[in-house]
Phi, psi and omega in degrees: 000131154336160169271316205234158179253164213271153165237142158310176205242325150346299214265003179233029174249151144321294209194136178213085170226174160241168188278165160249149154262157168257172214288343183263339167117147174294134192256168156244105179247098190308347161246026169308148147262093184350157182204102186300121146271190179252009152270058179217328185252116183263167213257013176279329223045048196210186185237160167218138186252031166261045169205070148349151144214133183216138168254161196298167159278001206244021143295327182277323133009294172267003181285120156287344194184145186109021177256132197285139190228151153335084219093356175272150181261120203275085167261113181308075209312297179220196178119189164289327185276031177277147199118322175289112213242129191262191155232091168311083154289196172306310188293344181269164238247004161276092169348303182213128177224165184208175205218157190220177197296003167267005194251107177263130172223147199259133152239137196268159171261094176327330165335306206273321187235131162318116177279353177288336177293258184316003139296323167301294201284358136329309167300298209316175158281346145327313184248036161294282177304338161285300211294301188305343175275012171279320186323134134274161191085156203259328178236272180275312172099165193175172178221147201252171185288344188278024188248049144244356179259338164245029177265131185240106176292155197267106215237081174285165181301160202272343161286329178257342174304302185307332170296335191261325190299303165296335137000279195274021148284353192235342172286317184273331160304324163324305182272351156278293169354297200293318200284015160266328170297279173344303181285355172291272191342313189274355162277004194288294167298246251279014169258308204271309154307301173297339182291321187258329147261015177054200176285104170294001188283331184265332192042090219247349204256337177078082193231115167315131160308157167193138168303123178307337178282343177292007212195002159171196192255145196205133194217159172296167149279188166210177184167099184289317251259173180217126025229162224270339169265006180304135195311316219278000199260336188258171150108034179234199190294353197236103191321145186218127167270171176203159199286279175013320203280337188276287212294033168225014184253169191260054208045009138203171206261132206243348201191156177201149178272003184220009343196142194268175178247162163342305178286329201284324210287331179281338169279285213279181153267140182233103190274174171293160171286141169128300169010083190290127150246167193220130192250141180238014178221155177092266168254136215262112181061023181266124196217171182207176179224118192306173148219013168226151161305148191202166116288165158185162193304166161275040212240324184238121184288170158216126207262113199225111182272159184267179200285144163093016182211171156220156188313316185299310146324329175268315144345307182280305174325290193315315195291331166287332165247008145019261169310294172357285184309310179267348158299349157240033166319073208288149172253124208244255165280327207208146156311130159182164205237165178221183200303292212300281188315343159258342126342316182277309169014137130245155177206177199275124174258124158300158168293137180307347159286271169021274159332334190250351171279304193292334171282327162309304170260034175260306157325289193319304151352295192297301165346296165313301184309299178318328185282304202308262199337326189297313171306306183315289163330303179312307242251318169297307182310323177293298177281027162276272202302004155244024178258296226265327173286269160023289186254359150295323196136326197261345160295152203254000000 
Protein backbone atom coordinates (compact mmCIF):
# COMPACT_ATOMS: atom_id res chain seq x y z
CA UNK A 1 0.00 0.00 0.00
CA UNK A 2 1.07 3.42 -0.84
CA UNK A 3 2.33 6.48 1.39
CA UNK A 4 0.83 8.37 -0.54
CA UNK A 5 -2.70 8.72 -2.33
CA UNK A 6 -3.31 7.30 -5.40
CA UNK A 7 -4.79 9.08 -8.80
CA UNK A 8 -6.04 7.35 -11.96
CA UNK A 9 -3.11 7.71 -14.40
CA UNK A 10 -6.19 9.25 -16.66
CA UNK A 11 -6.40 12.34 -14.48
CA UNK A 12 -2.52 13.19 -14.88
CA UNK A 13 -2.24 12.92 -18.19
CA UNK A 14 -2.17 15.68 -21.08
CA UNK A 15 -2.25 13.64 -24.00
CA UNK A 16 -3.08 9.91 -24.54
CA UNK A 17 -2.77 8.73 -28.21
CA UNK A 18 -1.29 6.23 -30.51
CA UNK A 19 0.51 6.57 -33.65
CA UNK A 20 -0.62 5.74 -37.42
CA UNK A 21 1.25 3.96 -40.43
CA UNK A 22 0.69 4.95 -43.37
CA UNK A 23 -0.88 2.82 -46.34
CA UNK A 24 2.37 1.73 -48.00
CA UNK A 25 3.84 0.95 -44.52
CA UNK A 26 7.01 2.06 -43.14
CA UNK A 27 10.09 2.19 -45.64
CA UNK A 28 13.58 2.43 -44.71
CA UNK A 29 14.81 5.97 -45.71
CA UNK A 30 17.96 7.24 -44.60
CA UNK A 31 16.18 10.94 -44.71
CA UNK A 32 13.19 9.48 -43.17
CA UNK A 33 11.73 10.08 -39.84
CA UNK A 34 12.22 7.33 -37.55
CA UNK A 35 9.04 5.46 -36.48
CA UNK A 36 9.10 3.48 -32.95
CA UNK A 37 7.13 -0.22 -32.63
CA UNK A 38 7.02 -2.01 -29.86
CA UNK A 39 10.34 -3.99 -30.96
CA UNK A 40 12.28 -0.54 -30.92
CA UNK A 41 11.07 -0.52 -26.69
CA UNK A 42 13.48 -3.17 -25.03
CA UNK A 43 12.96 -4.74 -21.48
CA UNK A 44 15.57 -2.54 -20.38
CA UNK A 45 13.55 0.37 -20.30
CA UNK A 46 15.37 2.11 -23.08
CA UNK A 47 15.05 1.81 -26.87
CA UNK A 48 16.97 -0.45 -29.44
CA UNK A 49 17.45 0.43 -33.14
CA UNK A 50 18.50 -2.35 -34.36
CA UNK A 51 15.53 -2.62 -36.95
CA UNK A 52 15.12 0.93 -38.40
CA UNK A 53 11.61 2.00 -39.35
CA UNK A 54 10.93 5.54 -41.06
CA UNK A 55 7.62 7.16 -42.13
CA UNK A 56 8.39 10.04 -45.34
CA UNK A 57 8.76 13.40 -43.79
CA UNK A 58 6.00 14.83 -45.62
CA UNK A 59 3.79 11.75 -43.71
CA UNK A 60 4.96 12.92 -40.69
CA UNK A 61 4.02 16.29 -41.86
CA UNK A 62 0.58 15.36 -41.74
CA UNK A 63 0.21 13.19 -38.38
CA UNK A 64 -2.54 14.57 -36.25
CA UNK A 65 -1.12 12.55 -33.32
CA UNK A 66 1.98 10.34 -32.49
CA UNK A 67 4.77 12.60 -32.52
CA UNK A 68 7.35 11.97 -30.02
CA UNK A 69 8.39 15.05 -27.82
CA UNK A 70 10.53 14.89 -24.87
CA UNK A 71 9.09 13.66 -21.59
CA UNK A 72 6.74 11.64 -23.28
CA UNK A 73 6.02 8.01 -21.85
CA UNK A 74 6.19 5.11 -24.00
CA UNK A 75 3.76 2.02 -24.08
CA UNK A 76 3.58 -1.11 -25.75
CA UNK A 77 -0.35 -1.26 -26.61
CA UNK A 78 -0.26 -5.32 -27.70
CA UNK A 79 2.22 -7.81 -29.38
CA UNK A 80 4.80 -9.91 -27.17
CA UNK A 81 6.26 -6.73 -25.33
CA UNK A 82 2.94 -5.15 -24.34
CA UNK A 83 3.34 -3.63 -21.60
CA UNK A 84 6.89 -2.09 -21.77
CA UNK A 85 7.35 1.31 -21.20
CA UNK A 86 10.14 3.53 -22.43
CA UNK A 87 10.88 7.82 -21.09
CA UNK A 88 11.97 10.01 -23.90
CA UNK A 89 14.74 11.59 -22.04
CA UNK A 90 17.24 14.41 -22.61
CA UNK A 91 19.66 11.39 -24.23
CA UNK A 92 17.41 10.50 -27.07
CA UNK A 93 19.11 10.47 -29.97
CA UNK A 94 15.96 12.12 -32.60
CA UNK A 95 15.50 15.07 -33.22
CA UNK A 96 11.88 14.19 -34.70
CA UNK A 97 10.58 10.82 -34.21
CA UNK A 98 6.69 9.25 -34.61
CA UNK A 99 5.42 6.40 -32.91
CA UNK A 100 3.40 3.98 -35.13
CA UNK A 101 -0.22 1.97 -34.27
CA UNK A 102 1.31 -0.49 -31.79
CA UNK A 103 2.47 2.41 -29.55
CA UNK A 104 0.61 4.32 -26.79
CA UNK A 105 1.89 7.68 -26.00
CA UNK A 106 1.45 9.51 -22.72
CA UNK A 107 2.57 13.11 -22.21
CA UNK A 108 1.85 13.86 -18.51
CA UNK A 109 0.45 17.25 -17.07
CA UNK A 110 3.63 18.57 -15.21
CA UNK A 111 1.55 20.82 -12.96
CA UNK A 112 0.40 17.51 -11.20
CA UNK A 113 3.50 15.01 -12.18
CA UNK A 114 7.10 14.50 -12.89
CA UNK A 115 6.76 11.99 -16.41
CA UNK A 116 10.33 10.69 -14.98
CA UNK A 117 8.21 9.72 -11.88
CA UNK A 118 5.26 8.13 -13.49
CA UNK A 119 7.73 6.34 -16.18
CA UNK A 120 9.36 4.68 -13.20
CA UNK A 121 6.27 3.43 -11.65
CA UNK A 122 5.10 2.22 -15.13
CA UNK A 123 8.28 0.23 -15.75
CA UNK A 124 8.73 -0.92 -12.20
CA UNK A 125 6.81 -4.10 -11.17
CA UNK A 126 4.16 -2.36 -9.61
CA UNK A 127 2.46 -0.69 -12.23
CA UNK A 128 3.68 -3.53 -14.49
CA UNK A 129 1.66 -5.25 -12.92
CA UNK A 130 -1.78 -2.68 -13.00
CA UNK A 131 -1.21 -2.24 -16.67
CA UNK A 132 -0.97 -6.25 -17.51
CA UNK A 133 -4.03 -6.60 -15.60
CA UNK A 134 -5.79 -4.66 -18.77
CA UNK A 135 -5.06 -7.24 -20.71
CA UNK A 136 -7.25 -8.27 -23.15
CA UNK A 137 -7.55 -11.06 -26.39
CA UNK A 138 -7.55 -14.47 -26.57
CA UNK A 139 -3.66 -15.06 -27.59
CA UNK A 140 -0.91 -12.44 -27.49
CA UNK A 141 -3.30 -9.60 -26.04
CA UNK A 142 -3.04 -6.14 -26.13
CA UNK A 143 -4.31 -3.43 -24.06
CA UNK A 144 -7.29 -0.64 -24.67
CA UNK A 145 -6.95 3.24 -23.91
CA UNK A 146 -9.38 2.82 -21.22
CA UNK A 147 -6.28 1.21 -19.04
CA UNK A 148 -5.42 4.59 -17.94
CA UNK A 149 -8.58 4.86 -15.30
CA UNK A 150 -7.23 1.38 -13.55
CA UNK A 151 -3.89 2.28 -13.47
CA UNK A 152 -3.24 4.14 -10.32
CA UNK A 153 -0.61 6.27 -9.58
CA UNK A 154 1.03 6.83 -6.10
CA UNK A 155 0.80 10.67 -6.50
CA UNK A 156 3.55 12.39 -4.07
CA UNK A 157 4.53 15.93 -3.64
CA UNK A 158 6.12 17.15 -6.22
CA UNK A 159 9.46 17.98 -4.64
CA UNK A 160 9.69 14.69 -3.51
CA UNK A 161 8.73 12.97 -6.58
CA UNK A 162 11.75 15.05 -8.20
CA UNK A 163 13.86 13.60 -5.16
CA UNK A 164 12.81 9.93 -6.39
CA UNK A 165 13.64 10.36 -9.66
CA UNK A 166 16.75 11.36 -9.34
CA UNK A 167 17.41 8.96 -6.61
CA UNK A 168 16.48 5.96 -9.22
CA UNK A 169 18.42 7.90 -11.91
CA UNK A 170 21.78 6.86 -10.60
CA UNK A 171 20.07 3.19 -9.81
CA UNK A 172 19.53 3.01 -13.26
CA UNK A 173 22.66 4.51 -15.02
CA UNK A 174 24.20 1.76 -13.22
CA UNK A 175 22.14 -1.28 -14.87
CA UNK A 176 22.63 0.71 -17.88
CA UNK A 177 26.41 0.77 -17.81
CA UNK A 178 26.79 -2.97 -17.16
CA UNK A 179 24.52 -3.41 -20.02
CA UNK A 180 26.73 -1.75 -22.07
CA UNK A 181 29.85 -3.45 -20.86
CA UNK A 182 27.97 -6.50 -21.92
CA UNK A 183 27.16 -5.68 -25.31
CA UNK A 184 30.94 -4.71 -25.79
CA UNK A 185 31.87 -8.48 -24.29
CA UNK A 186 29.77 -9.79 -26.76
CA UNK A 187 31.37 -8.16 -29.81
CA UNK A 188 34.65 -9.62 -28.52
CA UNK A 189 34.91 -13.21 -29.90
CA UNK A 190 34.41 -11.75 -33.38
CA UNK A 191 36.82 -8.89 -32.93
CA UNK A 192 39.30 -11.10 -31.85
CA UNK A 193 38.75 -13.91 -35.02
CA UNK A 194 39.12 -11.12 -37.29
CA UNK A 195 42.35 -9.99 -35.32
CA UNK A 196 43.77 -13.28 -35.53
CA UNK A 197 42.55 -14.61 -39.10
CA UNK A 198 41.42 -11.69 -41.07
CA UNK A 199 38.41 -11.53 -43.36
CA UNK A 200 37.62 -15.25 -44.23
CA UNK A 201 35.63 -13.82 -47.01
CA UNK A 202 39.02 -12.64 -48.58
CA UNK A 203 41.35 -15.46 -46.76
CA UNK A 204 44.16 -12.43 -46.72
CA UNK A 205 46.67 -15.20 -44.86
CA UNK A 206 46.10 -17.63 -47.99
CA UNK A 207 45.09 -20.51 -45.87
CA UNK A 208 43.97 -23.92 -47.84
CA UNK A 209 40.10 -23.83 -48.63
CA UNK A 210 38.10 -27.23 -47.18
CA UNK A 211 34.64 -28.10 -47.70
CA UNK A 212 32.94 -28.42 -43.73
CA UNK A 213 32.30 -31.81 -44.49
CA UNK A 214 36.40 -32.19 -44.98
CA UNK A 215 37.06 -31.15 -41.04
CA UNK A 216 34.64 -32.87 -39.41
CA UNK A 217 31.44 -34.70 -39.19
CA UNK A 218 27.94 -32.96 -39.53
CA UNK A 219 24.48 -34.69 -39.15
CA UNK A 220 20.73 -33.96 -38.66
CA UNK A 221 19.32 -33.98 -35.06
CA UNK A 222 16.45 -36.33 -34.74
CA UNK A 223 13.05 -36.74 -33.32
CA UNK A 224 11.20 -39.59 -34.80
CA UNK A 225 8.42 -40.49 -33.19
CA UNK A 226 4.85 -38.43 -34.31
CA UNK A 227 3.36 -36.51 -33.15
CA UNK A 228 6.20 -34.84 -31.27
CA UNK A 229 4.71 -33.50 -28.66
CA UNK A 230 3.35 -37.09 -26.91
CA UNK A 231 3.40 -36.48 -23.06
CA UNK A 232 5.76 -40.13 -22.76
CA UNK A 233 8.71 -38.51 -24.50
CA UNK A 234 9.65 -36.06 -21.84
CA UNK A 235 10.31 -35.32 -18.11
CA UNK A 236 13.76 -37.93 -17.81
CA UNK A 237 17.25 -37.27 -17.43
CA UNK A 238 18.24 -36.17 -20.84
CA UNK A 239 18.64 -32.50 -21.99
CA UNK A 240 16.70 -31.84 -25.30
CA UNK A 241 17.46 -28.39 -27.22
CA UNK A 242 15.63 -26.82 -29.59
CA UNK A 243 16.70 -23.94 -31.95
CA UNK A 244 14.75 -21.13 -29.86
CA UNK A 245 17.70 -22.62 -27.23
CA UNK A 246 20.68 -22.02 -30.13
CA UNK A 247 19.54 -18.65 -31.54
CA UNK A 248 19.31 -17.37 -27.81
CA UNK A 249 22.35 -18.53 -26.43
CA UNK A 250 25.55 -16.22 -26.04
CA UNK A 251 27.40 -19.20 -28.07
CA UNK A 252 27.02 -21.67 -25.82
CA UNK A 253 24.68 -23.62 -24.48
CA UNK A 254 24.91 -23.55 -20.36
CA UNK A 255 21.33 -24.51 -19.22
CA UNK A 256 18.25 -26.01 -21.37
CA UNK A 257 14.27 -26.18 -20.06
CA UNK A 258 13.16 -29.25 -21.48
CA UNK A 259 14.81 -32.91 -21.05
CA UNK A 260 13.53 -36.32 -23.11
CA UNK A 261 12.55 -39.88 -20.77
CA UNK A 262 14.14 -43.05 -21.86
CA UNK A 263 11.09 -43.49 -25.25
CA UNK A 264 12.30 -39.62 -26.09
CA UNK A 265 16.31 -40.99 -26.11
CA UNK A 266 15.13 -43.83 -28.04
CA UNK A 267 13.76 -41.85 -31.03
CA UNK A 268 16.41 -39.28 -30.79
CA UNK A 269 20.07 -38.74 -30.37
CA UNK A 270 22.32 -37.95 -27.55
CA UNK A 271 25.27 -35.81 -28.83
CA UNK A 272 28.57 -34.95 -26.86
CA UNK A 273 29.56 -31.97 -24.89
CA UNK A 274 31.66 -29.91 -27.67
CA UNK A 275 28.89 -30.29 -30.13
CA UNK A 276 28.67 -27.02 -32.68
CA UNK A 277 24.72 -27.00 -33.50
CA UNK A 278 23.51 -25.01 -36.29
CA UNK A 279 19.99 -24.63 -36.88
CA UNK A 280 18.38 -24.93 -40.08
CA UNK A 281 14.96 -23.71 -39.96
CA UNK A 282 13.25 -20.81 -38.22
CA UNK A 283 16.23 -19.06 -37.32
CA UNK A 284 18.72 -19.65 -40.16
CA UNK A 285 22.60 -20.55 -39.21
CA UNK A 286 22.30 -19.70 -35.60
CA UNK A 287 24.79 -21.68 -33.82
CA UNK A 288 26.14 -22.85 -30.44
CA UNK A 289 28.43 -25.06 -28.70
CA UNK A 290 26.76 -27.87 -26.15
CA UNK A 291 28.86 -28.34 -22.57
CA UNK A 292 26.45 -30.80 -21.82
CA UNK A 293 25.63 -34.17 -23.28
CA UNK A 294 22.05 -33.61 -25.40
CA UNK A 295 19.40 -33.91 -27.92
CA UNK A 296 17.87 -31.98 -30.42
CA UNK A 297 15.12 -31.87 -33.21
CA UNK A 298 15.98 -32.32 -37.03
CA UNK A 299 15.56 -28.82 -37.17
CA UNK A 300 19.60 -28.59 -36.04
CA UNK A 301 22.58 -29.80 -37.22
CA UNK A 302 25.24 -31.06 -35.16
CA UNK A 303 28.90 -30.35 -36.22
CA UNK A 304 31.54 -32.99 -34.54
CA UNK A 305 35.21 -31.62 -35.61
CA UNK A 306 37.61 -33.53 -36.67
CA UNK A 307 41.50 -33.71 -35.49
CA UNK A 308 43.04 -30.23 -36.73
CA UNK A 309 39.73 -27.94 -36.50
CA UNK A 310 37.90 -26.86 -33.70
CA UNK A 311 34.20 -25.95 -32.84
CA UNK A 312 35.05 -22.18 -31.76
CA UNK A 313 36.66 -21.35 -34.93
CA UNK A 314 34.35 -23.07 -36.83
CA UNK A 315 31.65 -21.14 -34.99
CA UNK A 316 32.88 -17.84 -35.37
CA UNK A 317 33.63 -18.76 -39.11
CA UNK A 318 29.52 -19.48 -39.56
CA UNK A 319 28.49 -16.27 -37.43
CA UNK A 320 30.48 -14.25 -40.42
CA UNK A 321 28.18 -16.05 -42.65
CA UNK A 322 24.95 -15.92 -41.36
CA UNK A 323 23.30 -13.47 -43.26
CA UNK A 324 24.39 -14.92 -46.19
CA UNK A 325 22.98 -18.11 -45.37
CA UNK A 326 19.98 -17.03 -44.45
CA UNK A 327 19.47 -14.66 -47.36
CA UNK A 328 19.98 -17.54 -49.48
CA UNK A 329 18.10 -19.47 -47.65
CA UNK A 330 14.81 -21.13 -50.13
CA UNK A 331 11.75 -20.49 -48.46
CA UNK A 332 8.60 -22.74 -48.43
CA UNK A 333 6.37 -22.65 -45.67
CA UNK A 334 9.38 -21.39 -43.80
CA UNK A 335 13.27 -20.22 -44.44
CA UNK A 336 15.52 -23.16 -44.17
CA UNK A 337 18.81 -24.57 -45.17
CA UNK A 338 19.81 -28.45 -45.56
CA UNK A 339 22.76 -30.60 -44.89
CA UNK A 340 24.17 -30.57 -48.76
CA UNK A 341 24.42 -26.99 -48.15
CA UNK A 342 26.17 -27.26 -45.65
CA UNK A 343 28.51 -29.78 -46.59
CA UNK A 344 29.50 -27.74 -49.74
CA UNK A 345 30.36 -24.41 -47.24
CA UNK A 346 34.01 -23.85 -48.21
CA UNK A 347 36.22 -21.65 -45.53
CA UNK A 348 39.92 -21.11 -44.94
CA UNK A 349 41.70 -23.58 -42.42
CA UNK A 350 44.29 -22.02 -39.80
CA UNK A 351 46.87 -24.20 -38.40
CA UNK A 352 45.63 -26.47 -36.05
CA UNK A 353 47.42 -24.44 -33.16
CA UNK A 354 46.11 -21.29 -34.03
CA UNK A 355 43.08 -22.43 -33.81
CA UNK A 356 43.03 -24.00 -30.26
CA UNK A 357 44.81 -20.35 -29.30
CA UNK A 358 41.67 -18.82 -30.57
CA UNK A 359 39.55 -21.58 -28.62
CA UNK A 360 41.36 -20.61 -25.80
CA UNK A 361 40.38 -16.98 -25.99
CA UNK A 362 36.89 -17.67 -26.84
CA UNK A 363 36.37 -19.67 -23.45
CA UNK A 364 38.14 -16.79 -21.58
CA UNK A 365 35.48 -14.46 -23.39
CA UNK A 366 32.72 -16.55 -22.67
CA UNK A 367 33.80 -16.65 -18.60
CA UNK A 368 33.80 -13.05 -18.54
CA UNK A 369 30.26 -12.86 -20.16
CA UNK A 370 29.01 -15.24 -17.54
CA UNK A 371 30.60 -13.18 -14.68
CA UNK A 372 29.06 -9.78 -16.49
CA UNK A 373 25.41 -11.60 -16.86
CA UNK A 374 25.59 -12.52 -13.47
CA UNK A 375 25.96 -9.03 -12.34
CA UNK A 376 23.57 -8.01 -14.65
CA UNK A 377 20.98 -10.04 -13.00
CA UNK A 378 22.06 -8.66 -9.59
CA UNK A 379 21.79 -5.29 -10.59
CA UNK A 380 18.15 -5.73 -12.43
CA UNK A 381 16.72 -7.68 -9.43
CA UNK A 382 17.95 -4.86 -7.05
CA UNK A 383 16.58 -1.94 -8.95
CA UNK A 384 13.12 -4.20 -9.29
CA UNK A 385 13.09 -4.27 -5.41
CA UNK A 386 13.75 -0.51 -5.06
CA UNK A 387 11.17 0.46 -7.73
CA UNK A 388 8.79 -1.82 -6.36
CA UNK A 389 9.79 -0.59 -2.54
CA UNK A 390 9.36 2.87 -3.40
CA UNK A 391 6.36 3.25 -4.96
CA UNK A 392 4.82 0.50 -2.27
CA UNK A 393 5.08 1.91 0.45
CA UNK A 394 7.92 0.12 2.33
CA UNK A 395 10.75 2.49 1.19
CA UNK A 396 11.49 4.90 3.85
Amino acid sequence: MSRWPTKPLGELLMTLENGSRPKGGVVELPDGIPSLGGEHINREGGFAWDTPKHVTRDFYARMKRGRIQRGDILIVKDGATTGKTATVRDDFPFREAAINEHIFLLRTDTSKVLPEFVGYFLFGPVGQQQILSNLHGATIGGIAQDFVRNVHVPLAPLAVQERIAKLLDGADELRKLRAKAEERTSQLTQAIFFEMFGDPATNPKGWKMKRLSEIGTLDRGRSRHRPRDASHLYGGPYPFIQTGDIANSDGFIHSHTQTYSDAGLAQSKLWSAGTLCITIAANIAKTAILTFDACFPDSVVGFVPSEGATAEYVRSWLVTMQQRLEEAAPQAAQKNINLGILNKLKLPIPPPGLQRQFADRVREVATLREAQYSSHQCLDSLFDSLLSATFSGTCP
